[in-house]
KEMARLUM-972531 format. One record per residue (C-alpha): x, y, z; chain; residue number from 1. Coordinates in steps of 0.5 Angstrom, whole numbers, plus 500, padded with zeros to 3 digits. Example, Ala and Ser with C-alpha at 12.3 -4.5 7.8 and 13.67 -1.06 7.14 Angstrom:
<nodes>
<<525 491 516> "A" 1>
<<527 498 514> "A" 2>
</nodes>
This chain:
<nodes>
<<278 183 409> "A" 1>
<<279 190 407> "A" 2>
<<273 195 408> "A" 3>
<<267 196 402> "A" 4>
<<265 201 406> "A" 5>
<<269 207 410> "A" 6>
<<266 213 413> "A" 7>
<<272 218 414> "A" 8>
<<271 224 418> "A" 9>
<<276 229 421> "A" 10>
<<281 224 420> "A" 11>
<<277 218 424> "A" 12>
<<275 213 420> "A" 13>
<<269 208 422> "A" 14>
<<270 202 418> "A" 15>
<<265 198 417> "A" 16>
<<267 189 414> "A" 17>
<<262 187 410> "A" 18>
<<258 182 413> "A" 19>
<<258 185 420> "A" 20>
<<254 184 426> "A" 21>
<<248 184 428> "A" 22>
<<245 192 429> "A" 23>
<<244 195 435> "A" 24>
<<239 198 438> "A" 25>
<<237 205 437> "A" 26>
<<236 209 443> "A" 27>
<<235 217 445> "A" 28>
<<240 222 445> "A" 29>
<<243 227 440> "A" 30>
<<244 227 433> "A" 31>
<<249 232 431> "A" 32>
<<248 232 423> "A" 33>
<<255 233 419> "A" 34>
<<255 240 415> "A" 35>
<<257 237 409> "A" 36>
<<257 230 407> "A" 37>
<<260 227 400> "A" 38>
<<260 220 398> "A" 39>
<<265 217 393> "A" 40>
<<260 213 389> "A" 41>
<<264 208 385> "A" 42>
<<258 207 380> "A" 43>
<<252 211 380> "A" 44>
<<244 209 378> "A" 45>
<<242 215 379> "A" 46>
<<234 213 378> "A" 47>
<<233 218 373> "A" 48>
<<237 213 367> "A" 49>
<<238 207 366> "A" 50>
<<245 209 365> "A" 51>
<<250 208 370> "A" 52>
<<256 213 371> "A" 53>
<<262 211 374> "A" 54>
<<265 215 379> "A" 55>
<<261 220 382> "A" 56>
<<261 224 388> "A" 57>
<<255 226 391> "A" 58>
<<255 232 396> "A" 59>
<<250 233 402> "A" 60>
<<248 239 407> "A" 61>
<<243 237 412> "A" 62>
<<239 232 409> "A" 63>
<<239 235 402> "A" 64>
<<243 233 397> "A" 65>
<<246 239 393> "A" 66>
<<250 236 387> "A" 67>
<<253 231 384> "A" 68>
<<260 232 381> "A" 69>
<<264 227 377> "A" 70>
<<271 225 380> "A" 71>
<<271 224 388> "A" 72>
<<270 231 390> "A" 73>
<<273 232 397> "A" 74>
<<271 239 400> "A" 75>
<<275 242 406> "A" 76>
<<271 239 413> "A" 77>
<<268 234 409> "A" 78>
<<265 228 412> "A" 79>
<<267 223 407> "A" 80>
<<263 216 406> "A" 81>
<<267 212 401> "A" 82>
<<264 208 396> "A" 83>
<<268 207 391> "A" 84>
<<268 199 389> "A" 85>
<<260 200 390> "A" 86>
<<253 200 386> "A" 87>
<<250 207 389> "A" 88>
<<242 208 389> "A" 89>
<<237 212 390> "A" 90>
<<233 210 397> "A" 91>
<<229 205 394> "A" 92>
<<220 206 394> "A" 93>
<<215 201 396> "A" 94>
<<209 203 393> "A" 95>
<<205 197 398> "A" 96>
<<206 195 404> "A" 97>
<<202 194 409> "A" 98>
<<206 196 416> "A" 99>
<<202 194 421> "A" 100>
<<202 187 418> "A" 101>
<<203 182 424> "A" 102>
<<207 176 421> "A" 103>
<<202 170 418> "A" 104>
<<204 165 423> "A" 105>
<<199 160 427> "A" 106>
<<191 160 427> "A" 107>
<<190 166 423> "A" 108>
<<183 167 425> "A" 109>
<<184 166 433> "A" 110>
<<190 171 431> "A" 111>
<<185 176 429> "A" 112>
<<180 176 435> "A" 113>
<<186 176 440> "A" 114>
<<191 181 439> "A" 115>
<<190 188 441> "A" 116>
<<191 195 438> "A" 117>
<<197 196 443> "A" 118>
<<200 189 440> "A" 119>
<<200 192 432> "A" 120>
<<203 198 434> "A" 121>
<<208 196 437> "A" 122>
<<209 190 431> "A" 123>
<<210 196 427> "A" 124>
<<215 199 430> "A" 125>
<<220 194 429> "A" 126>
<<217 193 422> "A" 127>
<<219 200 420> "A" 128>
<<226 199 422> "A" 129>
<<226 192 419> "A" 130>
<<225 196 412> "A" 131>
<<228 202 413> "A" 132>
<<235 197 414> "A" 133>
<<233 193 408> "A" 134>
<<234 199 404> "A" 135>
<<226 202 403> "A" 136>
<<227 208 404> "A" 137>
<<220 210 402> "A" 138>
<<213 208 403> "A" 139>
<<205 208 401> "A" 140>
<<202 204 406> "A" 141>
<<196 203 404> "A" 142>
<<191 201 409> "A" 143>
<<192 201 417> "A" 144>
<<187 199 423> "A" 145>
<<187 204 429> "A" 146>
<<190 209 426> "A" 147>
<<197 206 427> "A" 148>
<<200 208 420> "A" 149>
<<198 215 422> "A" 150>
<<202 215 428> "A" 151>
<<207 211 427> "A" 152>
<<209 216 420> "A" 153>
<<208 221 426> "A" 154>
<<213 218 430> "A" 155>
<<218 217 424> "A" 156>
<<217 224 422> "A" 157>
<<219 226 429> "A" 158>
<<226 222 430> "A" 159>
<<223 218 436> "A" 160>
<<222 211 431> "A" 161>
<<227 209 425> "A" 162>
<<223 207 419> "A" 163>
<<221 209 412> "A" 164>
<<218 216 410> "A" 165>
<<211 214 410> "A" 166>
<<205 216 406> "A" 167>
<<199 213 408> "A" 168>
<<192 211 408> "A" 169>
<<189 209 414> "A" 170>
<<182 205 414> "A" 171>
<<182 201 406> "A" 172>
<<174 204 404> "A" 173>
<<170 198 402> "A" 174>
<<163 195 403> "A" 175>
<<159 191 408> "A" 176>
<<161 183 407> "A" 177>
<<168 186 402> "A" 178>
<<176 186 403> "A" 179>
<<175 190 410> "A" 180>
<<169 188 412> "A" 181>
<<173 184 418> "A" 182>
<<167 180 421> "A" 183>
<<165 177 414> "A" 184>
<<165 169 416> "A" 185>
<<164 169 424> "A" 186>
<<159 168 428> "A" 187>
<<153 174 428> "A" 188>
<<154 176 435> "A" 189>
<<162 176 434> "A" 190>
<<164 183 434> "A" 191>
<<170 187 436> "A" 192>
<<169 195 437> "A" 193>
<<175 198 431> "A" 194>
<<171 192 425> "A" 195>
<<167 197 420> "A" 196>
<<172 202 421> "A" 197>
<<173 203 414> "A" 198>
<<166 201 411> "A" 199>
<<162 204 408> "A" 200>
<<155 204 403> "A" 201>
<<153 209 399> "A" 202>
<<156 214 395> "A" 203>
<<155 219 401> "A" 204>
<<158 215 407> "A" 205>
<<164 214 402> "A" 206>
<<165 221 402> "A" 207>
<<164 221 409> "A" 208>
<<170 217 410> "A" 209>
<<175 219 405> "A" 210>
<<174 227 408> "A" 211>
<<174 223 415> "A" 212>
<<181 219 413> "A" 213>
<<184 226 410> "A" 214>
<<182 230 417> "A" 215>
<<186 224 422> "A" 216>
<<192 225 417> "A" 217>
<<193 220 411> "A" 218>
<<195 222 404> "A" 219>
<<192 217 400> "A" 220>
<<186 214 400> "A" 221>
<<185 206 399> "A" 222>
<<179 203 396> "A" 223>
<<177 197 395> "A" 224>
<<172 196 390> "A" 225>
<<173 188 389> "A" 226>
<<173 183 393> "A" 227>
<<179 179 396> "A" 228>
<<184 174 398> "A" 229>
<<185 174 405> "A" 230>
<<178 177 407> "A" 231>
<<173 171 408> "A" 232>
<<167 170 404> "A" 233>
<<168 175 399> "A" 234>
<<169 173 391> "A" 235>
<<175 177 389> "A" 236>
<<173 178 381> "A" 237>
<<166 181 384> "A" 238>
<<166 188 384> "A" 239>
<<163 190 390> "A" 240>
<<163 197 391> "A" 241>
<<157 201 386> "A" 242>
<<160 206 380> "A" 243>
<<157 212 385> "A" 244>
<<162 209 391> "A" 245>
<<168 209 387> "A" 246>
<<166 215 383> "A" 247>
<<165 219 390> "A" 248>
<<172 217 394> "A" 249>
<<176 219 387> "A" 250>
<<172 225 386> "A" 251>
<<173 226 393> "A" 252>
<<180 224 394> "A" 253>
<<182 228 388> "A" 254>
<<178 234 391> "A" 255>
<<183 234 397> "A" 256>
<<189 234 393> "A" 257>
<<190 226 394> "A" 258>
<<191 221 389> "A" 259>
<<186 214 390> "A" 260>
<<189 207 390> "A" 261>
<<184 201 388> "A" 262>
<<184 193 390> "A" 263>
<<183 191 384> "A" 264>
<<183 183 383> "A" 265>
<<176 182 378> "A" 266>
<<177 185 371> "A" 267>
<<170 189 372> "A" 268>
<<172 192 379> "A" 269>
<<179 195 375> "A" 270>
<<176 197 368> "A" 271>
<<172 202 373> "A" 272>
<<176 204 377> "A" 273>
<<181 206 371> "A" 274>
<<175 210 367> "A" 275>
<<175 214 373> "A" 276>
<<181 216 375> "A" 277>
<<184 212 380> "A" 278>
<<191 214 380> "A" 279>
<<193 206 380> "A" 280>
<<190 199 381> "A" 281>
<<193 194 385> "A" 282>
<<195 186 384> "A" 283>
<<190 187 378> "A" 284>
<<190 179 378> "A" 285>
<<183 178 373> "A" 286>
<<185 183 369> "A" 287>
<<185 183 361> "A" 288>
<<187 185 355> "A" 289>
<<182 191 355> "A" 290>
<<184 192 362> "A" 291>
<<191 193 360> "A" 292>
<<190 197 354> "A" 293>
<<185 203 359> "A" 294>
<<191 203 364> "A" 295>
<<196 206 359> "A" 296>
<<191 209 355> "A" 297>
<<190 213 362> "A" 298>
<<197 213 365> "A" 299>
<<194 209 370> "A" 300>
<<200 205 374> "A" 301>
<<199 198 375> "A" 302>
<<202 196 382> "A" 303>
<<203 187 381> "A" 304>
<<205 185 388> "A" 305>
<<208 179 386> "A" 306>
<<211 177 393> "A" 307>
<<205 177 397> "A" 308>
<<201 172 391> "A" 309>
<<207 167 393> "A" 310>
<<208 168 400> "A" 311>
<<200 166 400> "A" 312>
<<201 161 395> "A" 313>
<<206 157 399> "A" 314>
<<202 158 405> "A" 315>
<<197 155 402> "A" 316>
<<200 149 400> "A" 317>
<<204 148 407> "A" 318>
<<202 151 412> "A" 319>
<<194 151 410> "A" 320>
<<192 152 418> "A" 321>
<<194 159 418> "A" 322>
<<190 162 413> "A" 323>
<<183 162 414> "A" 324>
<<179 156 409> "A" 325>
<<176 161 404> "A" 326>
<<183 165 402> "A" 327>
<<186 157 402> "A" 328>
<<181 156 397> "A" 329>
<<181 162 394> "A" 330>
<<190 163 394> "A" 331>
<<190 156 390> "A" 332>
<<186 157 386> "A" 333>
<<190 163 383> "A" 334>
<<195 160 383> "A" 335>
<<203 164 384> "A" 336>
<<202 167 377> "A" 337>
<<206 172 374> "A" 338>
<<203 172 368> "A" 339>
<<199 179 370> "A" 340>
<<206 182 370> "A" 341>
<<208 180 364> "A" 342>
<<202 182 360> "A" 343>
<<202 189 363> "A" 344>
<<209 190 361> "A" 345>
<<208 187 354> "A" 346>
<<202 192 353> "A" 347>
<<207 198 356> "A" 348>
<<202 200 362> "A" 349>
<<206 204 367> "A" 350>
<<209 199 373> "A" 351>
<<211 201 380> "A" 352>
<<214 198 385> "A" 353>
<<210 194 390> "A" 354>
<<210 188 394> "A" 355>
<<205 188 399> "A" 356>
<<210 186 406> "A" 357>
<<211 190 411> "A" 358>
<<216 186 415> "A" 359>
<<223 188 411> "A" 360>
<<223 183 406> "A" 361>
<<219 187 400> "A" 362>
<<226 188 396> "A" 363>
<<225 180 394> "A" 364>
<<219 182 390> "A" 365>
<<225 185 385> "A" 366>
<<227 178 383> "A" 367>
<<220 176 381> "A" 368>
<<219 182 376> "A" 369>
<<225 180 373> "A" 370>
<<222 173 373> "A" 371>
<<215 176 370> "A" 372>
<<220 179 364> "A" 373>
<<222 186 366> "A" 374>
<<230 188 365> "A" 375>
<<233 189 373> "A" 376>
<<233 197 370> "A" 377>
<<226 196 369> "A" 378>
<<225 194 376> "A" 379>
<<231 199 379> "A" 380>
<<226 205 375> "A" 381>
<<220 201 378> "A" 382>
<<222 202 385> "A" 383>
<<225 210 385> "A" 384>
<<223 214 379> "A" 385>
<<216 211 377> "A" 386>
<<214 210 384> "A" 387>
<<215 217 387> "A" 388>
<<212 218 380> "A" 389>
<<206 215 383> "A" 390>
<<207 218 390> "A" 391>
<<206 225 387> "A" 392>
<<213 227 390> "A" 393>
<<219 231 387> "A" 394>
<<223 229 392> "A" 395>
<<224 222 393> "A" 396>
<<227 217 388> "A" 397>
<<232 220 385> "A" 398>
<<240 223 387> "A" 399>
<<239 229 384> "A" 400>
<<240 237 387> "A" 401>
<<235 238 392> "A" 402>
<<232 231 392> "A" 403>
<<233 228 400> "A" 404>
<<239 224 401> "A" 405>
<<237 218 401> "A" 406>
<<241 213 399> "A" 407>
<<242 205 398> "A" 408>
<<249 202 395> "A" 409>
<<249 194 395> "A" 410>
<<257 190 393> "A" 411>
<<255 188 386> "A" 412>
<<252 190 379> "A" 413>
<<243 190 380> "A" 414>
<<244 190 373> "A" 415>
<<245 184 372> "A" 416>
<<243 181 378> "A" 417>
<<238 184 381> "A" 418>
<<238 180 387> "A" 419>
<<243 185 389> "A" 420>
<<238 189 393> "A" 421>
<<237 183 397> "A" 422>
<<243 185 400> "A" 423>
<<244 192 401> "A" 424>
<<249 194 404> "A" 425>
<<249 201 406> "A" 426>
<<242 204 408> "A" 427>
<<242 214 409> "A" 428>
<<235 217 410> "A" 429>
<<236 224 409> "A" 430>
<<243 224 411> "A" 431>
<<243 220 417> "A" 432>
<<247 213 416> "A" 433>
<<243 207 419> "A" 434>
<<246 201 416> "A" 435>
<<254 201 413> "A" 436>
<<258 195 411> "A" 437>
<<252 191 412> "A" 438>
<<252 192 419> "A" 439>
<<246 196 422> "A" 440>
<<248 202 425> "A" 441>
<<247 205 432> "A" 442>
<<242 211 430> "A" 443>
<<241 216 436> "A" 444>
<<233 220 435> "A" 445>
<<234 224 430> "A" 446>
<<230 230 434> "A" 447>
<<231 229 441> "A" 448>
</nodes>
């Protein structure tokens, strides 16, 4: 079968079959990068339009792009990707994941006082490769234990780990007995010495928080003004948290120059945290027509997790034995609905991207937005142009002069079957190739 997508430098062609192999691992070593670089794109989402365009060449230097032509362009000494009888994407943007997840397999309470803070940083490792190869260039992770998430971003930034760009929350802010009060349901005298690294009570031990969070390094600060599902005991449609706390991690965070991103299943705990200028309110289960309206009257982003509902969902129903008894119980009672999208949507509030998975699987939750009524270009604009939006960043989400060269294409048209970003077939971050012809790439450290 003749090669989709074929990478020609000087003369030397790296043809890549479709359906090829499985990746090779990534090892130290130098990583010179091509002068210039330009890819034939068959057909263009550019993620500024819903509007494809059809052969476009994009041209790099380092990790930038610095324009895009119509026609194939091929300059002198250029290394050309050919991905002509492709579908081109911006690097698509995961606005909820959670990184450092370990997979929800076996007893998840005896899990949860056995594994160690070594056996989550290295789970992350291969989580950040996983998605950066599923084709999620980007991510806002929001809420790591021990400081993973910080140091995996810096480990990524510094070459010496494949994965997405990060922007990161660190500890998730939320009350005793709430969503990160991971000794809630255990006996008393049952502690481990990292539980109540993200809690806080009072409007004044929340600003602690949040500034002690800027200080180690995050980006964005989490809140978690409603209770949870996979937390034990709390009530995820009771507001946790007080106005006062809320007020005070939005208004600290904001005087920091970050964005708050707020956990809101409970209608109360959501209405609030919009009123005070949360940049974007999370699963949104419990909300309500008013709670949709006060998110597009504020420009407030709604991220939907649909993927994660379900994958709780089905676990509930399956493999019970893996969740603790309080999520059973409250997951079935939720339900796998997608209606909280489709109300969203219908009343025009501002959607981003976000699956809530940090384990390679997050571009399925495309298929779900459809299924909730949204277009696939919707869905396409969710995950670049609107969740760079909601990141605060002009330089990802989009192939356009100045932006960084990341870049996805998939065999098919995503827009009408979205299903296709389940199959990315080629993967660029910032100019580097770390998956083409649906292979994954040996990538040398970027810095060494």
């Amino acid at each position: 079968m003749a090669s989709l997508f074929r990478i020609l430098a000087g003369g030397v062609a790296l043809a890549c079959a479709l359906g090829a192999g499985p990746g090779l691992a990534q090892a130290p070593g130098p990583a010179p990068t091509p002068k210039t670089t330009a890819i034939h794109a068959g057909r263009l989402i550019d993620g500024l339009s819903a509007r494809p365009q059809s052969q476009v060449t994009i041209l790099i230097r380092d990790d930038r792009i610095t324009a895009v032509e119509l026609g194939f362009v091929s300059p002198p000494g250029a290394e050309v990707i050919d991905l002509s009888n492709a579908t081109v994407l911006p690097g698509l943007i995961d606005g909820h994941t959670h990184v450092t997840s370990l997979r929800r397999t076996g007893n998840g309470i005896a899990k949860s006082v056995t594994y160690s803070p070594l056996d989550m940083a290295l789970a992350a490792t291969v989580n950040a490769e996983a998605i950066l190869r599923s084709g999620v260039t980007t991510v806002r992770d929001l809420g790591g234990n021990y400081g993973t998430d910080i140091a995996l971003k810096k480990a990524i930034e510094l070459g010496e780990v494949a994965g997405p760009r990060m922007w990161v929350a660190g500890e998730a802010i939320g009350p005793t007995g709430g969503h990160t009060d991971w000794s809630h349901g255990y006996a008393e005298d049952m502690s481990r010495r990292d539980w109540g690294a993200g809690l806080a009570d009072g409007a004044d031990a929340v600003t602690r928080l949040a500034r002690t969070q800027h200080k180690l390094g995050v980006n964005v600060i989490k809140i978690m003004p409603s209770g949870g599902v996979v937390s034990q005991g709390d009530d995820p449609k009771a507001q946790l948290m007080t106005e006062a706390e809320i007020k005070a991690a939005i208004d600290t965070a904001h005087a920091m120059g970050m964005k708050v991103a707020a956990h809101g299943h409970g209608k109360d705990a959501i209405d609030i945290a919009v009123r005070l200028g949360a940049a974007s309110i999370e699963h949104g289960t419990y909300a309500d027509d008013e709670s949709w309206r006060l998110m597009k009257a504020a420009g407030t982003y709604f991220v939907p997790t649909l993927l994660t509902t379900q994958r709780l969902y089905e676990l509930a129903k399956t493999k019970p034995e893996a969740l603790n008894p309080s999520t059973v119980a409250k997951v079935l009672a939720m339900g796998p609905s997608l209606t909280k999208l489709t109300r969203a949507h219908s009343a025009g509030v501002k959607i981003a991207f976000g699956s809530d998975t940090g384990l390679g699987e997050n571009l399925q939750e495309a298929a779900l937005m459809v299924e909730a009524g949204m277009t696939p270009a919707e869905v396409i604009l969710a995950a670049t142009a609107n969740a760079a939006d909601l990141i605060g960043s002009s330089e990802i989400g989009a192939v356009q002069a100045g932006r960084y060269a990341d870049i996805v294409a998939v065999a098919g048209d995503p827009l009408t079957d979205i299903t296709e970003l389940e199959r990315i077939q080629f993967v660029m971050k910032g100019g580097v190739v770390y998956k083409a012809g649906g292979e994954n790439l040996y990538v040398p450290m970027v810095n060494p």
